[in-house]
Structures are given as structure tokens and as C-alpha cells.
DRENLO-434980 format. One record per residue (C-alpha): residue number from 1; x negated, y, z negated. Coordinates in nm, 4 decimals, decimal comma. Each point is the difference from the previous one (the first is absolute). Layout:
    n         u         v         w
  NUM         X         Y         Z
...
***
This chain:
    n         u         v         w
    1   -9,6816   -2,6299   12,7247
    2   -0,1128   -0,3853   -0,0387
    3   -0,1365    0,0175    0,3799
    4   -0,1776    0,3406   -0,0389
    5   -0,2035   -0,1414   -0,3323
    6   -0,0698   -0,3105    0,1992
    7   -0,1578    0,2150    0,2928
    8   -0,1538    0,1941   -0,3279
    9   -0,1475   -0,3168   -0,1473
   10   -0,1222   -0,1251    0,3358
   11   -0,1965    0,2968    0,1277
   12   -0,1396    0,0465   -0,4043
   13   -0,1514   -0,3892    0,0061
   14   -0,0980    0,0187    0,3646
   15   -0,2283    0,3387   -0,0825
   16   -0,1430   -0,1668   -0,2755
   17   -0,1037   -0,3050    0,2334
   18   -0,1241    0,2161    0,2797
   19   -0,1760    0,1511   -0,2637
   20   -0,1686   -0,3096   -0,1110
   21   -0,1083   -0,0920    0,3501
   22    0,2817   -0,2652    0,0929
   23    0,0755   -0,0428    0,3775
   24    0,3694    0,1187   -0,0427
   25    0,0501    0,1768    0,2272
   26    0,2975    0,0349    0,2798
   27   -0,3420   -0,0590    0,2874
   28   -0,0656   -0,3081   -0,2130
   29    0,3820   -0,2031    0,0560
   30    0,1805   -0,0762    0,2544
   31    0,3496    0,2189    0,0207
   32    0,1881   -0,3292   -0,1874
   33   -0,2989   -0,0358   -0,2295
   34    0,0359    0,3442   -0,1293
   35    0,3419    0,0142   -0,0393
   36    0,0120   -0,2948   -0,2360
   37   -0,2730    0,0923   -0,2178
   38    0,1287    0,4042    0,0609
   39    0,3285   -0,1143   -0,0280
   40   -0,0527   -0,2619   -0,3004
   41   -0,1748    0,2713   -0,2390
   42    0,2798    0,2261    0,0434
   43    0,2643   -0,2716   -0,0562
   44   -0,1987   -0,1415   -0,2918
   45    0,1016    0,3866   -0,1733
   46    0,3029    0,0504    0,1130
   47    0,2096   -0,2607   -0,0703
   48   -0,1079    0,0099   -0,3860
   49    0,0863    0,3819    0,0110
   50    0,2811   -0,0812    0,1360
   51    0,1626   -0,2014   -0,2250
   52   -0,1269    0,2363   -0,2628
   53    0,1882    0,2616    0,1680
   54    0,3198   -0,1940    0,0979
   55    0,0443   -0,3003   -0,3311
   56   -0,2467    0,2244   -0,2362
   57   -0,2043   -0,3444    0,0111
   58   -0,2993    0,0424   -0,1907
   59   -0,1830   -0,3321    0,0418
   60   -0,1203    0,0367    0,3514
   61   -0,1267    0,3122   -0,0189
   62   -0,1905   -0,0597   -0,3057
   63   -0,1491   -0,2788    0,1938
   64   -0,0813    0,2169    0,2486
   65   -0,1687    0,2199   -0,1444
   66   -0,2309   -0,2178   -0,1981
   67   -0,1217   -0,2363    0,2805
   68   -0,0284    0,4027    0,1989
   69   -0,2385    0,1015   -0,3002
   70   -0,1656   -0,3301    0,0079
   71   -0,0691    0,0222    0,3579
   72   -0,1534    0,3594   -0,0225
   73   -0,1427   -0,1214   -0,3439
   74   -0,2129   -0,2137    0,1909
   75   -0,0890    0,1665    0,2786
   76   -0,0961    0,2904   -0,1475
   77   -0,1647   -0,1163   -0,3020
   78   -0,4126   -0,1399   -0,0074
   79   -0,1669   -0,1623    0,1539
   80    0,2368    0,0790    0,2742
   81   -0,0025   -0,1858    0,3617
   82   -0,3158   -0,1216    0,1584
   83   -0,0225   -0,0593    0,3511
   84   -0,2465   -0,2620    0,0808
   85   -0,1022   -0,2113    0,3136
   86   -0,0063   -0,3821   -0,0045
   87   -0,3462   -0,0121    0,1053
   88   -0,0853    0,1632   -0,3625
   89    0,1856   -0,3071   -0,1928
   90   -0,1182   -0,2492    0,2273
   91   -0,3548    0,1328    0,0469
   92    0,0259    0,0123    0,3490
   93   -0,2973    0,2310    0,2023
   94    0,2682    0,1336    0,2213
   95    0,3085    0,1620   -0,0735
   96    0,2807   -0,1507    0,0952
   97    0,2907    0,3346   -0,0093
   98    0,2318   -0,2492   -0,2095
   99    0,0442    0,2264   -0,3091
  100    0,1148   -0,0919   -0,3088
  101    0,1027    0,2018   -0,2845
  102   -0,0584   -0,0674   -0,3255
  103    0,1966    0,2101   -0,3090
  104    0,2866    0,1113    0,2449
  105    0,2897   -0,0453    0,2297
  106    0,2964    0,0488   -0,2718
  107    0,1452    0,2656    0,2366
  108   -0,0699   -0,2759    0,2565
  109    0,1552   -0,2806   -0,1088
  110    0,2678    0,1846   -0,2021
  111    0,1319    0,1333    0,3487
  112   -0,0053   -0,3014    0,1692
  113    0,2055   -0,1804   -0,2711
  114    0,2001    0,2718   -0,0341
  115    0,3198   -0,2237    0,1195
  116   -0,0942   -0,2781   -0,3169
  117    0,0014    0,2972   -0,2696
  118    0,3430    0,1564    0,1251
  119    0,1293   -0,3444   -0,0446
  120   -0,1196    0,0224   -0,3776
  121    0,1264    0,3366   -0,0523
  122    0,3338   -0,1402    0,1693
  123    0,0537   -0,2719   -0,2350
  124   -0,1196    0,2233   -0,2830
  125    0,2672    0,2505    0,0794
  126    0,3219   -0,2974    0,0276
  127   -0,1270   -0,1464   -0,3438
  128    0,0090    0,3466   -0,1615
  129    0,3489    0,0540    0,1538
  130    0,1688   -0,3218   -0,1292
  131   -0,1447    0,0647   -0,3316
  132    0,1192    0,3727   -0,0492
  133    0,3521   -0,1108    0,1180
  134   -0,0200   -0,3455   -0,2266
  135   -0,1779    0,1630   -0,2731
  136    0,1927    0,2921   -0,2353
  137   -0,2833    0,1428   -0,1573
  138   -0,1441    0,0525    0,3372
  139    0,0640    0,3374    0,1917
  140    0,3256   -0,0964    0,2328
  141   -0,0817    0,0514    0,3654
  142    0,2085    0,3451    0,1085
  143    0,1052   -0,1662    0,3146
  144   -0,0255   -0,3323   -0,0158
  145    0,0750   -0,2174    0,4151
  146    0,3694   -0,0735    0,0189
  147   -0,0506   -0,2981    0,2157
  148   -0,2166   -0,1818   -0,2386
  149    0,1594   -0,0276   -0,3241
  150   -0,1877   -0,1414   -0,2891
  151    0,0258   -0,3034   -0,0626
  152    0,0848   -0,0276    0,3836
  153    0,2192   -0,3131    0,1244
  154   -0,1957   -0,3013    0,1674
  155    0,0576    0,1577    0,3097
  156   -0,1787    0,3154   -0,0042
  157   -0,2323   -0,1545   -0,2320
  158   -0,0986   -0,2399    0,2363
  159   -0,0299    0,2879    0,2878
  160   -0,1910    0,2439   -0,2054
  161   -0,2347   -0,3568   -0,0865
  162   -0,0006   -0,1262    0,3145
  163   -0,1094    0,3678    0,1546
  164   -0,2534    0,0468   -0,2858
  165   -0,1705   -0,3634    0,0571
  166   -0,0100    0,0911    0,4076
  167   -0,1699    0,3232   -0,0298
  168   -0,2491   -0,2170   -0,3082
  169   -0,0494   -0,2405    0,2293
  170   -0,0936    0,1994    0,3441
  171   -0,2738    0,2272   -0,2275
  172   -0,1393   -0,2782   -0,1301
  173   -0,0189   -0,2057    0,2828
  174   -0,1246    0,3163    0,2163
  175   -0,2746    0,0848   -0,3029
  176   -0,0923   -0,3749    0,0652
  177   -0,0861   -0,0387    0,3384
  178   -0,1602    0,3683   -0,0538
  179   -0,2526   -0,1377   -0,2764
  180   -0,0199   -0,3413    0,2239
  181    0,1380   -0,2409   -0,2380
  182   -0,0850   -0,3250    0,1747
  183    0,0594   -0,3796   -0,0603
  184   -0,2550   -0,2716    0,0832
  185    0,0397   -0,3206    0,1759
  186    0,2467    0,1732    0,2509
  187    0,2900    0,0617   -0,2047
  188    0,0302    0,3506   -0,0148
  189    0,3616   -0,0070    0,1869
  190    0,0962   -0,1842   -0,2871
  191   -0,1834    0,2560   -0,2521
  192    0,2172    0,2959    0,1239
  193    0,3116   -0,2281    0,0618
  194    0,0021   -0,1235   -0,3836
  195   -0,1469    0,3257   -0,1319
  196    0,2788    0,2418    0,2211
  197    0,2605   -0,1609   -0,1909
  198   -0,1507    0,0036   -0,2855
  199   -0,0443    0,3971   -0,0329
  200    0,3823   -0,0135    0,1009
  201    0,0716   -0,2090   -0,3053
  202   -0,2610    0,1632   -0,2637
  203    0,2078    0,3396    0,0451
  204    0,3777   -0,1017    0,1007
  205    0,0035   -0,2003   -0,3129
  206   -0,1123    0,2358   -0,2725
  207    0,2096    0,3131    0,2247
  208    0,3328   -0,2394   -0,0159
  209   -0,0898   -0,0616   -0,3849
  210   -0,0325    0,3950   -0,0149
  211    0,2913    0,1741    0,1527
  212    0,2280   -0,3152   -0,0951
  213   -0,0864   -0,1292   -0,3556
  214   -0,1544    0,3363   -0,0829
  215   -0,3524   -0,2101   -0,0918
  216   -0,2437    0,2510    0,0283
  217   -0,3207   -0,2072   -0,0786
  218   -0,0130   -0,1705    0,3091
  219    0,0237    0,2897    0,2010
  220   -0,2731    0,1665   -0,1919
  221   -0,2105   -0,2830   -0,0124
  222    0,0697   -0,0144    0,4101
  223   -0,1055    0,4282    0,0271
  224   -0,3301   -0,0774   -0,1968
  225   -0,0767   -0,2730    0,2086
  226    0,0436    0,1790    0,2973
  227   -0,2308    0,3092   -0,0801
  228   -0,2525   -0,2325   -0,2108
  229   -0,0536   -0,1830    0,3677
  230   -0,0179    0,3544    0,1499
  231   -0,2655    0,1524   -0,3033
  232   -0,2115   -0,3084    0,0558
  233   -0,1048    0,0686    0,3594
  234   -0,1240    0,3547   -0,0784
  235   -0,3437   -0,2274   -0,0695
  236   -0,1056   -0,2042    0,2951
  237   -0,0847   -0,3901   -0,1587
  238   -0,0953   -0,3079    0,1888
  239    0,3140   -0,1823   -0,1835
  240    0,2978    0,1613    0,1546
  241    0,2821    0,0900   -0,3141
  242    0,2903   -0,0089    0,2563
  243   -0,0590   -0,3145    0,1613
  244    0,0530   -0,1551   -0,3847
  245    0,3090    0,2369    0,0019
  246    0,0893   -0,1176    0,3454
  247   -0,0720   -0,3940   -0,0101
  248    0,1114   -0,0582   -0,3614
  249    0,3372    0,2172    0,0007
  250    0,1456   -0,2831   -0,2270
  251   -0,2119    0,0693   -0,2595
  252    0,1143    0,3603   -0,0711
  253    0,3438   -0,1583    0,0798
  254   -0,0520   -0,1899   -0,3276
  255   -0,1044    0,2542   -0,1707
  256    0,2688    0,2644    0,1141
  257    0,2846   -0,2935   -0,0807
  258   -0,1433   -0,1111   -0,3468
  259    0,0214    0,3996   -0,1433
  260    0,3363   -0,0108    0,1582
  261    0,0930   -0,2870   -0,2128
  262   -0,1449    0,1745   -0,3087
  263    0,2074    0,2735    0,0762
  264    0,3102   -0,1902    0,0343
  265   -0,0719   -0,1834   -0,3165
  266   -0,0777    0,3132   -0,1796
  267    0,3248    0,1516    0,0925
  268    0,2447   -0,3026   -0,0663
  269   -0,1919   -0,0042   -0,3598
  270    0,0219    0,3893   -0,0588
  271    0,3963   -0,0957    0,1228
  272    0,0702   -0,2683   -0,2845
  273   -0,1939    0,1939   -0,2077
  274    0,3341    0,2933    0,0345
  275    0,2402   -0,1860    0,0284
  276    0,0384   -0,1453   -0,4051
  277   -0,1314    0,3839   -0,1206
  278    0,3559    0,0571    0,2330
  279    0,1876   -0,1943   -0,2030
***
């Protein structure tokens, strides 16, 4: 069911940008190139539904569907997308067959970063599930994963962290080198080096805070940080938003560690606070 609205989602945003005049087409990709973008729209759905379906998670897919109805929103509302050649901007006498569009590409863009939202609506979906098995006035999950018991022991927390702050860190280093984050002065080895650990870090830490110490603030800060860097590309700016993201990880490491100190606090105080009422 979770594939077939995937396809269903796919094919509905694809019509819409055929519609509009994109080049979208399977005559306009290479076989990998389609299957990724293809492939990454229908992911992008289905995994959301599918934890709807499987964890009645309802996080994800409400994200879903309002960055879906955002997209279409966009697209469909005025001025709408105008297709214009660089020789008009530039005030050239010939055209030059470089078009840009202007008022568009949502569909574009949103399918291309279709792997950076799913990660979103992932992280979305494992804060909702700590909190409705932490949380007693919270629905209870109906079938809640054996194998990762909440709070989990340093172990599996530091497997389900350690897999969470890989598949971070390959996204973000792919959606990197596919907006061409670069470093002057030669040291873009370094750039990736220091910033590939860093997206390991920014999401094993609050994930190992999560599943372990049932903190839920830094993995929510950590899912709206992750589809914030995603929502910001949707408009093309000379300042990329990711490479901030990307070079100054430790930043939003701050940030993410500082509510999960507040959050700490806030317990232990709400703790001593029960304990003489106890008595």
C-alpha cells in the first residue's frame, strides 16, 4: 500500500510538471538519472505512509503532506513559472538557449532532494515513537519494535545512533557536492573531511540522547534542521543555506546540546519537585 501511493504521488507531481513545461521527462535522464529522481519521489511517499500504516506515526505524514501542498501550492498558484533566456536578463542581441526559469521548479528541486526530506520525515517519525512510548497521555504505539526497547541500552543506542548519523552524513555530504559546496585556498579535502564527520556527530548525538535518555528535543531540533536545509533550496540564492549547514555543523551541535541540557534540567527539577509532595 505505502509503494503503490508512492508510484501514486510520483506520477500526480510529475503530470503537474509536464504540465508546466519542465523537461522531466524519461527522454530527458539518463536510465540512473531517472531512477533516482523516479525512484526518490516515490520513496519520499512511501516511507511516511508507511510508518503511518505499520507504527500509526502521524508526524511524517503530516509533514508530507504539507511540504506536497506547498510544492503544488506554488506551482500552481500566480504568477506561475516563466521560462526565460539569458540573453533577455543580460541584454544580449542573440539568444543564447540557456533558459532560466523564474517562479518555478518546486516539483524540480523537490524531486531531486527527495533523499534530504525522507531523512526529515525519518527522524520525525523516531521522535514521535519515543515520545508515544515515553509519554502516557500519548496514544501507545500498537506494536511497538521488540529489538529496540525504550530507553534502549548503550549498545543498541549507539547502533541505532551510529546508523542514523551514517545515513545523515552520506545525504548531506551527497546534497553537498550536488549544490557544489566548495572551499577556497585549496582546502576543500579538508571541508568535506571536517564537515563528513560532523553530519555524523550533529545526528548520532541527539539519536543516542533520543532512544537512550528519552530527550526528545534534540531529536526534534535535529528533524527541523534537516527539512529547514531541504525547504530552503526550493528558492535558488547566490548564498548557498547548506553550505552554512554543512561547514558550521558545530553550531547546530550547540544548539541541539544546550536544549538537551534544558531538558535534562527541566526534568531533574520537575523530579525534586515529586519527590517531597511523595512524602
Amino acid at each position: 500500500m505505502s509503494v503503490l501511493l508512492g508510484v501514486v504521488h510520483a506520477a500526480a507531481l510529475l503530470l503537474v510538471a509536464t504540465q508546466l513545461g519542465y523537461s522531466v521527462g524519461p527522454d530527458d535522464y539518463s536510465l540512473v538519472g531517472m531512477s533516482w529522481r523516479y525512484g526518490g519521489l516515490v520513496v519520499v511517499a512511501a516511507v511516511p505512509v508507511w510508518l503511518t500504516l505499520r507504527f500509526t506515526l502521524v508526524t511524517p505524514l503530516c509533514a508530507l503532506v504539507l511540504t506536497t501542498g506547498y510544492v503544488l501550492g506554488m506551482e500552481l498558484s500566480p504568477p506561475g513559472p516563466t521560462f526565460r533566456d539569458v540573453a533577455e536578463l543580460e541584454r544580449l542581441s542573440e539568444p543564447t538557449g540557456i533558459i532560466v526559469v523564474e517562479n518555478g521548479l518546486y516539483i524540480v528541486r523537490y524531486m531531486l532532494n527527495a533523499s534530504v526530506w525522507t531523512v526529515g520525515f525519518v527522524f520525525l517519525g523516531l521522535v514521535e515513537y519515543v515520545s508515544r512510548l515515553d509519554w502516557d497521555w500519548l496514544p501507545s504505539i500498537p506494536t511497538p519494535l521488540q529489538w529496540v526497547p525504550i530507553p534502549a541500552s548503550r549498545r543498541r543506542a549507539a547502533t541505532i545512533a551510529t546508523a542514523g548519523g551514517l545515513l545523515h552524513a552520506g545525504v548531506m555530504v551527497w546534497f553537498a557536492v550536488r549544490l557544489g559546496v566548495t572551499a577556497t585556498g585549496g582546502f576543500e579535502f579538508l571541508l568535506y573531511l571536517f564537515s563528513t564527520v560532523g553530519m555524523w556527530l550533529l545526528a548520532a548525538v541527539p539519536l543516542y540522547l533520543l532512544v537512550r535518555h528519552r530527550l526528545v528535543s534534540p531529536g526534534t531540533l535535529l528533524a527541523v534542521f534537516v527539512l529547514n536545509d531541504a525547504r530552503t533550496e526550493f528558492v535558488a540564492t547566490v548564498d548557498d543555506p547548506h553550505a552554512f549547514y554543512f561547514g558550521a555543523w558545530f553550531v547546530f551541535l550547540g544548539v541541539i546540546l544546550v536544549a538537551a541540557g534544558v531538558e535534562l534540567g527541566g526534568r531533574r527539577l520537575a523530579l525534586l519537585e515529586r519527590v517531597p509532595s511523595l512524602e
